[in-house]
NUDREN-944389 format. One record per residue (C-alpha): x, y, z; residue number from 1; residue in one letter. Coordinates in Angstrom, 2 decimals. Layout:
<rs>
<r u="X" v="Y" w="Z" num="NUM" residu="A"/>
...
</rs>
This chain:
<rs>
<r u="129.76" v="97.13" w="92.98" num="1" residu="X"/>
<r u="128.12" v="97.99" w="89.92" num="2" residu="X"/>
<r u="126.00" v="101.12" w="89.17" num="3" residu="X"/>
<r u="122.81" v="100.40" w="86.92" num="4" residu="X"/>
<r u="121.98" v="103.74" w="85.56" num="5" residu="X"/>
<r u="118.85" v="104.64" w="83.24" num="6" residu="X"/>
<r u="119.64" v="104.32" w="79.72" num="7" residu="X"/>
<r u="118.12" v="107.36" w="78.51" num="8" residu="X"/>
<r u="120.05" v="110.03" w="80.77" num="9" residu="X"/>
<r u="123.26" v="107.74" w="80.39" num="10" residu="X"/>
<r u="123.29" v="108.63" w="76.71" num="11" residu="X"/>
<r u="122.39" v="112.70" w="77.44" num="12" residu="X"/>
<r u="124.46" v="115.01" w="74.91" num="13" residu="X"/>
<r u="125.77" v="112.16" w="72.94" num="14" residu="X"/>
<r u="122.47" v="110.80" w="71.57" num="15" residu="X"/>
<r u="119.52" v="111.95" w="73.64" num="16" residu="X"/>
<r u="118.11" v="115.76" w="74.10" num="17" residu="X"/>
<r u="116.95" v="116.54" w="77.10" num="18" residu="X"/>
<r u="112.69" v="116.57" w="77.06" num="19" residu="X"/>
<r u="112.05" v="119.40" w="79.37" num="20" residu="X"/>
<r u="113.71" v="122.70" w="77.30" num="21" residu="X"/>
<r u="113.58" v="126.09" w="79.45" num="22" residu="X"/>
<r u="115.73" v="128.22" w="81.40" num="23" residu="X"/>
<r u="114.75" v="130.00" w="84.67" num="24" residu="X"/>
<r u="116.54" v="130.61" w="87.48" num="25" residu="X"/>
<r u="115.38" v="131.21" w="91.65" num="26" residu="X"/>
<r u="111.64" v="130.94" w="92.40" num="27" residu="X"/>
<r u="110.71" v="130.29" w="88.48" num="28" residu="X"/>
<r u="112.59" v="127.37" w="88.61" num="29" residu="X"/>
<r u="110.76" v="125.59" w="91.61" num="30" residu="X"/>
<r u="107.68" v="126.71" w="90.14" num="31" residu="X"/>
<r u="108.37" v="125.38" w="86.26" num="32" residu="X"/>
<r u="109.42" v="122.19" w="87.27" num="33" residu="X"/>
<r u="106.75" v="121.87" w="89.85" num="34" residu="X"/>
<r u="104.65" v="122.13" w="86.60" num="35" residu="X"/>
<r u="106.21" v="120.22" w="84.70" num="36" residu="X"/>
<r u="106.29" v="117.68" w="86.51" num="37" residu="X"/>
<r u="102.26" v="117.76" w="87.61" num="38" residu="X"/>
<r u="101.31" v="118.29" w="83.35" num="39" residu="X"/>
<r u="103.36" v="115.32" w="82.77" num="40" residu="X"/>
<r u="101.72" v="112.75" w="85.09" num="41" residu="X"/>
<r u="98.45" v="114.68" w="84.24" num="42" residu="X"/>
<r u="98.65" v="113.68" w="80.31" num="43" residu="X"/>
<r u="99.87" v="110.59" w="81.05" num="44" residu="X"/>
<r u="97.34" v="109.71" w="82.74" num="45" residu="X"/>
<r u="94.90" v="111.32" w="80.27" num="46" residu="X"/>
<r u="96.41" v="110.07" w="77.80" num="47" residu="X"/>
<r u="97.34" v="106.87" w="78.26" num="48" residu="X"/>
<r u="94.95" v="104.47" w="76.26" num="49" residu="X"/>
<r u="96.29" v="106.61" w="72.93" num="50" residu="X"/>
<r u="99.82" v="104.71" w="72.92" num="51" residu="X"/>
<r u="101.87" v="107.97" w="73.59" num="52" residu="X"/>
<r u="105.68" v="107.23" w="72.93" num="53" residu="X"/>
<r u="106.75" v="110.46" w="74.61" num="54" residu="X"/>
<r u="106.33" v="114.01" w="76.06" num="55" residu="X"/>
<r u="108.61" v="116.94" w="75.82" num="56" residu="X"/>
<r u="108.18" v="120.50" w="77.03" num="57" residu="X"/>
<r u="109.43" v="123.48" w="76.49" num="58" residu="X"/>
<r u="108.77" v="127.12" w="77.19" num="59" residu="X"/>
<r u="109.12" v="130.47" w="77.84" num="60" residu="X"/>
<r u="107.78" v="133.48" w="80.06" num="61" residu="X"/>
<r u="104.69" v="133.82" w="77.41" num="62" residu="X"/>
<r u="104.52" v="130.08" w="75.70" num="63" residu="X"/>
<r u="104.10" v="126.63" w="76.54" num="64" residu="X"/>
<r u="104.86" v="124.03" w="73.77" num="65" residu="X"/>
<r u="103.56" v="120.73" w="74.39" num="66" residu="X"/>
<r u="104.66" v="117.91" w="72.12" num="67" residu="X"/>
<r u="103.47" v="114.74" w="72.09" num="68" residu="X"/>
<r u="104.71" v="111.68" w="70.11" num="69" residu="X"/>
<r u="101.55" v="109.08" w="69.65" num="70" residu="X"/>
<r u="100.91" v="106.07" w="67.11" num="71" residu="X"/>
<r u="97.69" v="107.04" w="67.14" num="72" residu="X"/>
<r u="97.62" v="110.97" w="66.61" num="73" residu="X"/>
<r u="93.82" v="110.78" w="64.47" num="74" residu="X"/>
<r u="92.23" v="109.71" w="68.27" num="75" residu="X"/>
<r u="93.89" v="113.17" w="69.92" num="76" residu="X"/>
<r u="93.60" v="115.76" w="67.34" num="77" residu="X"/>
<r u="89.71" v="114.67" w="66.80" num="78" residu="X"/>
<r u="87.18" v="115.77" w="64.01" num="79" residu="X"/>
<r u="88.58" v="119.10" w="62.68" num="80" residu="X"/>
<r u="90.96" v="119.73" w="65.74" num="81" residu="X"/>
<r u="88.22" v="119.51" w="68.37" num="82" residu="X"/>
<r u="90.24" v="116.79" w="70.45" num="83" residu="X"/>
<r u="93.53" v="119.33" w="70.51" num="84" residu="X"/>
<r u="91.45" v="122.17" w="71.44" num="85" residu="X"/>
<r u="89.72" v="120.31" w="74.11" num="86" residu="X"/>
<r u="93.70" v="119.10" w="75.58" num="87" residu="X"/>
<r u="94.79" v="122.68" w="75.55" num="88" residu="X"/>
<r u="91.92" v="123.92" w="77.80" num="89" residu="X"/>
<r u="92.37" v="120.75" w="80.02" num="90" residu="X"/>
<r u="95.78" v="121.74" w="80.31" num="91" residu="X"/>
<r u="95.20" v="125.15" w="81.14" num="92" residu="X"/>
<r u="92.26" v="124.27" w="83.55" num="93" residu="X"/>
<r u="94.68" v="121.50" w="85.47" num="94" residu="X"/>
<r u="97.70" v="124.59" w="85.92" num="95" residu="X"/>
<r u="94.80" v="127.20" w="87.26" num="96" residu="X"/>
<r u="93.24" v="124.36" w="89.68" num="97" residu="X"/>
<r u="96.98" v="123.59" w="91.02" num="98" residu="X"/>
<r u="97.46" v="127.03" w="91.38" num="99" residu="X"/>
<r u="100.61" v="127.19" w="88.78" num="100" residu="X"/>
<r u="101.10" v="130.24" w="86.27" num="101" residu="X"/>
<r u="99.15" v="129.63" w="83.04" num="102" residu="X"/>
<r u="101.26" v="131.18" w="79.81" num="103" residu="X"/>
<r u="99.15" v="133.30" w="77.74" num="104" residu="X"/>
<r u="99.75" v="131.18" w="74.89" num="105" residu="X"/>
<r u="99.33" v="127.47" w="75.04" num="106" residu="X"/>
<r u="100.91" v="125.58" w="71.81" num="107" residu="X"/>
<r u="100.21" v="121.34" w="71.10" num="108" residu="X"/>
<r u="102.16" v="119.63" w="68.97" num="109" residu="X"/>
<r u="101.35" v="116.09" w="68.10" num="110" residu="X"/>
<r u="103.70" v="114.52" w="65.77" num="111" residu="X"/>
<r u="103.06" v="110.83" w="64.65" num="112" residu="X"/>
<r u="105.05" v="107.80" w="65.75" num="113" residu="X"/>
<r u="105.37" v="105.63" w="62.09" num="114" residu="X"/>
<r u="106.93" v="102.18" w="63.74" num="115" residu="X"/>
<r u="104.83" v="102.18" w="67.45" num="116" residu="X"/>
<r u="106.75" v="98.48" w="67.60" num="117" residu="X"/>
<r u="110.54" v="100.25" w="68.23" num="118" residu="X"/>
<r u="109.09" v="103.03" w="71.43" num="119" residu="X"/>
<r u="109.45" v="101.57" w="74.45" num="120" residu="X"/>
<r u="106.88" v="103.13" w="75.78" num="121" residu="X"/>
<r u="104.64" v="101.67" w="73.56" num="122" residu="X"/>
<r u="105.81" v="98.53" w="73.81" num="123" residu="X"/>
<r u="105.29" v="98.98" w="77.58" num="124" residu="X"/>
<r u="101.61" v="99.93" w="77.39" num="125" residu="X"/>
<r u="101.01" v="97.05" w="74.94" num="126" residu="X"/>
<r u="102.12" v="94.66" w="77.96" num="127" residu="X"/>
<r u="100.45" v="96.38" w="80.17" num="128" residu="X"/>
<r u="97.36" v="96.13" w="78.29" num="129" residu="X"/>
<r u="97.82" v="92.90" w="77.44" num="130" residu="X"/>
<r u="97.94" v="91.89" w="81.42" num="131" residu="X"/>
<r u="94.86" v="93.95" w="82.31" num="132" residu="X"/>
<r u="92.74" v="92.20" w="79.94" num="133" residu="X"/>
<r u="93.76" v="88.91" w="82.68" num="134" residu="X"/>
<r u="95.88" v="87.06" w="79.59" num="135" residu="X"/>
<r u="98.78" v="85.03" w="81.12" num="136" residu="X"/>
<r u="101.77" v="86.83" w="81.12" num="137" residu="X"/>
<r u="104.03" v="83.46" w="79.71" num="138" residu="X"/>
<r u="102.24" v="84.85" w="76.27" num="139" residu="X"/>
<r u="101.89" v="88.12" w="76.23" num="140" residu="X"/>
<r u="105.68" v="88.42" w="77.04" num="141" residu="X"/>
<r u="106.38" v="86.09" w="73.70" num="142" residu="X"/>
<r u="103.53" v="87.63" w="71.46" num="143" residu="X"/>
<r u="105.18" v="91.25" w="72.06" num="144" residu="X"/>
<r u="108.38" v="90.30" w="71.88" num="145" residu="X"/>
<r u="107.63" v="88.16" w="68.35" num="146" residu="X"/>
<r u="105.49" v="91.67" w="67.21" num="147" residu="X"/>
<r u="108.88" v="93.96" w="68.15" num="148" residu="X"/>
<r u="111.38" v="91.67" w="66.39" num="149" residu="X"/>
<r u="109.21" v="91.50" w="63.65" num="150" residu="X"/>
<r u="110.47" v="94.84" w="62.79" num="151" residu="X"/>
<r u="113.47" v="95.60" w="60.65" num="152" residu="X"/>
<r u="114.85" v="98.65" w="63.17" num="153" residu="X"/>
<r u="114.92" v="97.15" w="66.20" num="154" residu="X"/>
<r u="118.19" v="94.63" w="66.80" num="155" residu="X"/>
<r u="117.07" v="93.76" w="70.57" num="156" residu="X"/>
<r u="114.01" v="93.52" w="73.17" num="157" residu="X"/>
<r u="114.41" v="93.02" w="76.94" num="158" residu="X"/>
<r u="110.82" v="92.88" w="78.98" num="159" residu="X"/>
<r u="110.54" v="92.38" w="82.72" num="160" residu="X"/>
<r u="108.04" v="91.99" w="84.97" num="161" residu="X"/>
<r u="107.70" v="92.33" w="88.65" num="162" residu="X"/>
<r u="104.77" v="91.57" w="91.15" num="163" residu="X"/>
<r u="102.06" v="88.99" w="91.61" num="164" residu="X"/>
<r u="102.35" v="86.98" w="88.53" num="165" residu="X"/>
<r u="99.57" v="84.14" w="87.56" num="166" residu="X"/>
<r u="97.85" v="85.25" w="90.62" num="167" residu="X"/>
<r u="100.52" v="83.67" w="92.97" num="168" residu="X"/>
<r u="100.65" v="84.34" w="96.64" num="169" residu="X"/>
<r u="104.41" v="85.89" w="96.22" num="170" residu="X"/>
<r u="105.89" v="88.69" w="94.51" num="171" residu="X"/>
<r u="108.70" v="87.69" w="92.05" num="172" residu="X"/>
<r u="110.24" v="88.84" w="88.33" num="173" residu="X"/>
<r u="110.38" v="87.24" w="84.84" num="174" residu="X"/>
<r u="112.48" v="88.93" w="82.35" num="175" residu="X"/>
<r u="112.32" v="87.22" w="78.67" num="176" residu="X"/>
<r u="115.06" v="88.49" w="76.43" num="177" residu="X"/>
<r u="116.11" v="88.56" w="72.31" num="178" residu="X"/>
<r u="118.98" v="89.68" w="70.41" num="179" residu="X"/>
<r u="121.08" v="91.85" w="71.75" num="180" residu="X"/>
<r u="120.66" v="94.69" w="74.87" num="181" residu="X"/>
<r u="124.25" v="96.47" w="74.78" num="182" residu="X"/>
<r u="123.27" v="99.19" w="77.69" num="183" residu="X"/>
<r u="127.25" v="100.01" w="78.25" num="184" residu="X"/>
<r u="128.46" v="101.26" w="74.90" num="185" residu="X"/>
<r u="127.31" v="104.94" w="74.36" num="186" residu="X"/>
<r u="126.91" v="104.81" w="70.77" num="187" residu="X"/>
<r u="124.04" v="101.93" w="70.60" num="188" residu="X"/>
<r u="120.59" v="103.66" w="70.27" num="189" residu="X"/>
<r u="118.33" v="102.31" w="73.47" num="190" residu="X"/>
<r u="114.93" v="103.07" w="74.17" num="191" residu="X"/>
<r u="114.23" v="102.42" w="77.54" num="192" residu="X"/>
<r u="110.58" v="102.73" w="79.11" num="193" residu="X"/>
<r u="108.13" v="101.85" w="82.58" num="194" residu="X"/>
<r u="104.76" v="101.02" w="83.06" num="195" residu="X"/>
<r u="102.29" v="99.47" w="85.64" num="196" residu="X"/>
<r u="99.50" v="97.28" w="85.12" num="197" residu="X"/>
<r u="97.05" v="97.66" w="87.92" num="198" residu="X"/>
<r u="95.42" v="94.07" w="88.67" num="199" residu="X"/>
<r u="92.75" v="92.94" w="91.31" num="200" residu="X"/>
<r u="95.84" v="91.12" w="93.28" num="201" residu="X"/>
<r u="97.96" v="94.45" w="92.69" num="202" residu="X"/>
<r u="100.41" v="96.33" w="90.55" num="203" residu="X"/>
<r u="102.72" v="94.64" w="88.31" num="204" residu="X"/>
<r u="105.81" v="96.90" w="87.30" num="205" residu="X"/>
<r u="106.62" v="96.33" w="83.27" num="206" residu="X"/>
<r u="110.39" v="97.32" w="82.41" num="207" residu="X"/>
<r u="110.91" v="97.18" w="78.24" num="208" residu="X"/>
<r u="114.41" v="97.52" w="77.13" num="209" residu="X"/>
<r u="114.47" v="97.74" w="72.67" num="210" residu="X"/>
<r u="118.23" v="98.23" w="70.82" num="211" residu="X"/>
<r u="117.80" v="99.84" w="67.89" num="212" residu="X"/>
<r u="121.43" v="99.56" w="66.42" num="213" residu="X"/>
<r u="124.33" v="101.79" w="66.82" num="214" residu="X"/>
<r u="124.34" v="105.50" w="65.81" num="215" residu="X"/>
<r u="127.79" v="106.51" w="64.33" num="216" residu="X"/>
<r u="128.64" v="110.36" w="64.01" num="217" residu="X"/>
<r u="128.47" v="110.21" w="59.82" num="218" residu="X"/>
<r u="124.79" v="108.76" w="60.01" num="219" residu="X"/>
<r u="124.13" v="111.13" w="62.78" num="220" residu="X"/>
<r u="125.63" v="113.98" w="60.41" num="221" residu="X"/>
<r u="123.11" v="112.97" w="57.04" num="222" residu="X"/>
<r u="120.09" v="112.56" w="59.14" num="223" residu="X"/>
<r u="120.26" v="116.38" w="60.17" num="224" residu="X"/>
</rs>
């Protein structure tokens, strides 16, 4: 039978870096990924009407380096850095309230994502959106899939839903699909991202798929 693996750890140490970067070994491990793991449903959370595209970590026995990859970073980083100031004392509030070490310094990066249309996780939280606001799904499938072709990077787009669709009385999926999704070959660049839209009737589960072409060792060399 066949295995369906995520396409993001599939392609670890060939394309993809890992997005949690520390070292710690024993009781410093439980208790760094027990925090990691908390911040990062925390700012999602927090975070999630600013279209964030992604969230690595990384750290150290005195810092914490948040970075966070938006479309949108103006609506974080606020009037004169008030909005990042205000995240970094949310985030060292959450850690004291769960009870986790806080480092003594706390360090937010927010770098800005230029095409939002080629992050999955974008894409995701566009459908999501989209669905929340009670539009039928039939178009918001086709209107984001139109939107993410529309751009020259991206070669493919895969969306599928799951749950009560058009307000039926049974669960099923729709998938609606264009250009090409090559999720076996190790060298093509996929972005790969979930979301949930919570509706009256219940969740619906959004799965967004986006093939961005094939990365070849000589680009990877002159991008670096």
């Amino acid at each position: 039978m066949s295995k369906i693996v995520h396409p993001f750890a599939h392609r670890l140490g060939i394309l993809r870096d890992w997005r949690h970067r520390w070292f710690a070994e024993g009781a410093k491990y439980q208790e760094y990924l027990k925090a990691d793991i908390l911040l990062r449903e925390f700012l999602q959370k927090d975070l999630r009407t600013m279209h964030i595209g992604g969230i690595e970590l990384e750290r150290n026995e005195k810092t914490l380096r948040v970075v966070i990859k938006t479309s949108r970073p103006g609506l974080i980083i606020g009037r004169s850095g008030e909005g990042s100031v205000k995240l970094r004392q949310k985030i060292s509030a959450f850690l004291t309230k769960r009870g986790l070490a806080v480092p003594p310094d706390i360090k937010l990066d927010i770098e800005e994502i230029r095409s939002p249309e080629s992050n999955a996780a974008i894409v995701a939280y566009m459908v999501a959106e989209g669905l929340e606001k009670r539009m039928p799904f039939r178009r918001v499938l086709k209107q984001t899939i139109e939107k993410v072709m529309a751009n020259r990077d991206v070669k493919g787009v895969r969306i599928a839903l799951g749950g009560m669709l058009g307000g039926g009385s049974m669960a099923r999926t729709e998938e609606l699909k264009k250009g090409r999704i090559p999720l076996q070959t190790f060298r093509s660049d996929i972005d790969y991202a979930r979301e949930r839209a919570n509706l009256p009737l219940g969740v619906i589960g959004i799965k967004v798929w986006i093939y961005r072409g094939e990365v070849f060792a000589e680009n990877a060399r002159k991008d670096k």
